[in-house]
N, C-alpha and C positions, 0 to 999 in steps of 0.2 A: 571766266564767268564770275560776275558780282553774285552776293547776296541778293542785290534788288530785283536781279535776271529770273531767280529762280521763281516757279509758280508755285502754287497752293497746293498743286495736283503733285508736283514732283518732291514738295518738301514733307507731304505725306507720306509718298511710297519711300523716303529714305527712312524717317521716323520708325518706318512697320517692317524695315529691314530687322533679320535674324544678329542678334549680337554677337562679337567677334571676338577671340579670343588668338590673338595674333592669327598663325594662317587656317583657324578653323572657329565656322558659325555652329552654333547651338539650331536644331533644327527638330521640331516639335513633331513625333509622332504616337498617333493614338495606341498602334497595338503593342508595339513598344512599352508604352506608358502603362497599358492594363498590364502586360505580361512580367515587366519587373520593379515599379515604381508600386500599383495597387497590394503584393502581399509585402511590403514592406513595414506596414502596420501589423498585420499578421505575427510576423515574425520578431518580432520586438513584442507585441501582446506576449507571445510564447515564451520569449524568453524571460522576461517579469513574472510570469505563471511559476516560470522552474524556479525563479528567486524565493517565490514565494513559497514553495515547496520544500525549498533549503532549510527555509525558516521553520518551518512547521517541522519536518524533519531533527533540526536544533534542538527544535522544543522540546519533541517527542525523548530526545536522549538525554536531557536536564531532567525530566520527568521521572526517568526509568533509574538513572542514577539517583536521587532522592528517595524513589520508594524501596528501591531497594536496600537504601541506609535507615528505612524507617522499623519500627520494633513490630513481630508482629503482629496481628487483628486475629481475638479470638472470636470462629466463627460458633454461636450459637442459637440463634433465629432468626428473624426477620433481618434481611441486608437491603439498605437505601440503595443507594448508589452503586451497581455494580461496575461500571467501567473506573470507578475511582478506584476499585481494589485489583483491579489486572495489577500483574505484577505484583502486587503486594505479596509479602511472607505473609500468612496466615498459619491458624494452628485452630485445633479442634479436637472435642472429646466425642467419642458414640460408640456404638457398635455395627461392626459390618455385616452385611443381610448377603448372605451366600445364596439365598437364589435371585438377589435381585442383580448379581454380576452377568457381564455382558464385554465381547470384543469389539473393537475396532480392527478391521479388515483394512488388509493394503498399508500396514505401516512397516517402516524397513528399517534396519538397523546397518547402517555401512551397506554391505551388496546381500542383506540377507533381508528373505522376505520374513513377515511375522505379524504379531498383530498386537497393538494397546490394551490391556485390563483394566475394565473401570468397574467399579465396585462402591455400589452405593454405602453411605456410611450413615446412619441414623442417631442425627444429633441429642445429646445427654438434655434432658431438661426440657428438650421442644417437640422431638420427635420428628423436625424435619428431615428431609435429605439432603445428605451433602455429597456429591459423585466425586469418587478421588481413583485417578490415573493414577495407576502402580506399576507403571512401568510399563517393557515388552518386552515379548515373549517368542522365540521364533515358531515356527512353524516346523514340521516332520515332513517327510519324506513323500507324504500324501497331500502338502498344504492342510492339516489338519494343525489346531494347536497343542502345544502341550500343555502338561500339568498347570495349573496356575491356583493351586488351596488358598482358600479363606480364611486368615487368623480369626479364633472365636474370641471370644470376652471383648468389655471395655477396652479404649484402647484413648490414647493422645496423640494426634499424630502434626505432619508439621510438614510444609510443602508450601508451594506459590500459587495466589490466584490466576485461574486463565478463565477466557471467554472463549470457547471452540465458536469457529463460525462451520457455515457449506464452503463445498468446492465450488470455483467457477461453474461449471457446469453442473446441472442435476438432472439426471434424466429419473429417477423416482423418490419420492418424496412424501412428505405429509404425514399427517398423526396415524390416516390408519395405513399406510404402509410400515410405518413404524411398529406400529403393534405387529406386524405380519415378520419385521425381520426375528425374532426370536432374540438368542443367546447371540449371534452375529450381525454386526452392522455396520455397514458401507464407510457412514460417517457419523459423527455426534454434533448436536444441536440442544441447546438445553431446553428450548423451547419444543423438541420434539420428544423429550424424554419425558417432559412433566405432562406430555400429553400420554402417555403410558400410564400413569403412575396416579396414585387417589392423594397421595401427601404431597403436600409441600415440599416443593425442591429449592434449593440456593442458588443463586443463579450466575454460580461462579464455579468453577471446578478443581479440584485442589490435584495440583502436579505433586506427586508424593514424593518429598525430599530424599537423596539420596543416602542421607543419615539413615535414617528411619529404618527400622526392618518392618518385614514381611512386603518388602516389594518386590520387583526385576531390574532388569535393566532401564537404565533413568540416564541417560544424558541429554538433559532437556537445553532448548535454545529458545535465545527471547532473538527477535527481530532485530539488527543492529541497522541504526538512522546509515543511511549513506546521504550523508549530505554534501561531498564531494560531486557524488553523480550527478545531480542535479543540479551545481554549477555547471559543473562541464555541458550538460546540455539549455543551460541557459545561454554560454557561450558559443553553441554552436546555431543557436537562434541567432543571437545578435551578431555572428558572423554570417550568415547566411542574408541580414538586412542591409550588412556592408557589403558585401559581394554584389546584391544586387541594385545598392544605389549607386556603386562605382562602376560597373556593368553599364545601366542606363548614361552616365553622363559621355563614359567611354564611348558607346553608340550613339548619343545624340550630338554629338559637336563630331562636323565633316568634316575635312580638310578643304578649302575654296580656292580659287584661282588668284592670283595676286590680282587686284586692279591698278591700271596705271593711272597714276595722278592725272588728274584732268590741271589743263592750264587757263 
């Protein structure tokens, strides 16, 4: 059969024929298509997300290493910026207010339960407050805590800024629960302390340096970036978008019948 033989009608239907790739055609279907062609942008978004998180992560550890080589910030009134000073070494003059001390509940030291002392400090010169963690303390035999005395007079003391946040969950809350926990409290929030309290609080909490006496036990931890992890799960994104575009093309091209050469 010539060229001129063929019609219009058949040189169409060869045209709209599936394309062949030696003995297997590419054959188009839709659920297919939704089920692993559509979250392939998905999963590339995700995986660029965790890059991005690497980064931030990066950052986060270039930050922590600076401020911790920085000199430290003497705290005595009004603080701009409080998330600038996370981490930062800090140092401060005042006197500590023994009854204005108070526990944190549920904190553990290795496998032993006990509790946080934080003990307000009343800045020289402003009279604000400044709340400084002194450590923990275990707990007795009844979960009750022990001893924890308040050094009297002036004092200089010398520790690292923190910002305490809540726990994922809160099941009670708010200023005037706050005022209702007493001398024991679940967790701290600075914004629930200065809802206690007529003076001015600082809005940074000073973790009281292990030099320093009149604390307790103090082995504090700052957050370390894992910027690893979030490669590794950006790579399992973009493995996850190769799996399933090679997936689809493995499924969409059949195996087809040899046709014999027409003469």
């Amino acid at each position: 059969m010539c060229a001129a033989d063929v019609t219009p009608a058949q040189h169409k239907q060869d045209y709209s024929r599936p394309r062949r790739l030696g003995d297997r055609a590419f054959r188009f279907r839709w659920g297919l298509t939704l089920l692993l062609v559509l979250p392939i942008p998905l999963f590339i978004a995700l995986g660029i997300w965790q890059l991005d998180r690497a980064d931030q992560k990066r950052e986060l550890a270039r930050q922590l290493a600076v401020r911790e080589a920085l000199a430290p910030i003497a705290i005595k009134g009004e603080i701009g910026d409080a998330e600038a000073l996370r981490y930062r070494q800090i140092e401060a003059e005042g006197t500590y207010l023994p009854d204005g001390q108070f526990l944190i509940e549920g904190r553990r030291d290795g496998g032993t339960m006990g509790f946080h002392v934080v003990t307000p400090l009343r800045l020289a010169g402003s009279g604000n407050l400044l709340l400084v963690d002194r450590g923990w303390i275990p707990a007795d035999s009844r979960g009750d805590p022990t001893p924890a005395p308040v050094p009297e007079g002036s004092r200089i003391l010398h520790g690292e800024a923190d910002i305490p946040s809540p726990p994922a969950l809160v099941l009670h809350g708010g200023s005037d629960a706050a005022k209702a926990w007493g001398k024991r409290w679940p967790y701290l929030t600075l914004d629930l302390y200065a809802a206690t309290v007529d003076q001015p609080v600082a809005p940074v909490v000073m973790r009281l340096s292990p030099k320093d006496p009149d604390g307790f036990v103090r082995r504090w931890t700052n957050p370390v970036p894992n910027v690893a992890m979030h490669q590794g799960y950006a790579a399992q994104w973009f493995g996850f978008a190769l799996i399933a575009l090679v997936l689809y093309l493995r499924l969409s091209f059949e195996r087809v019948p040899q046709r014999k050469s027409e003469e």
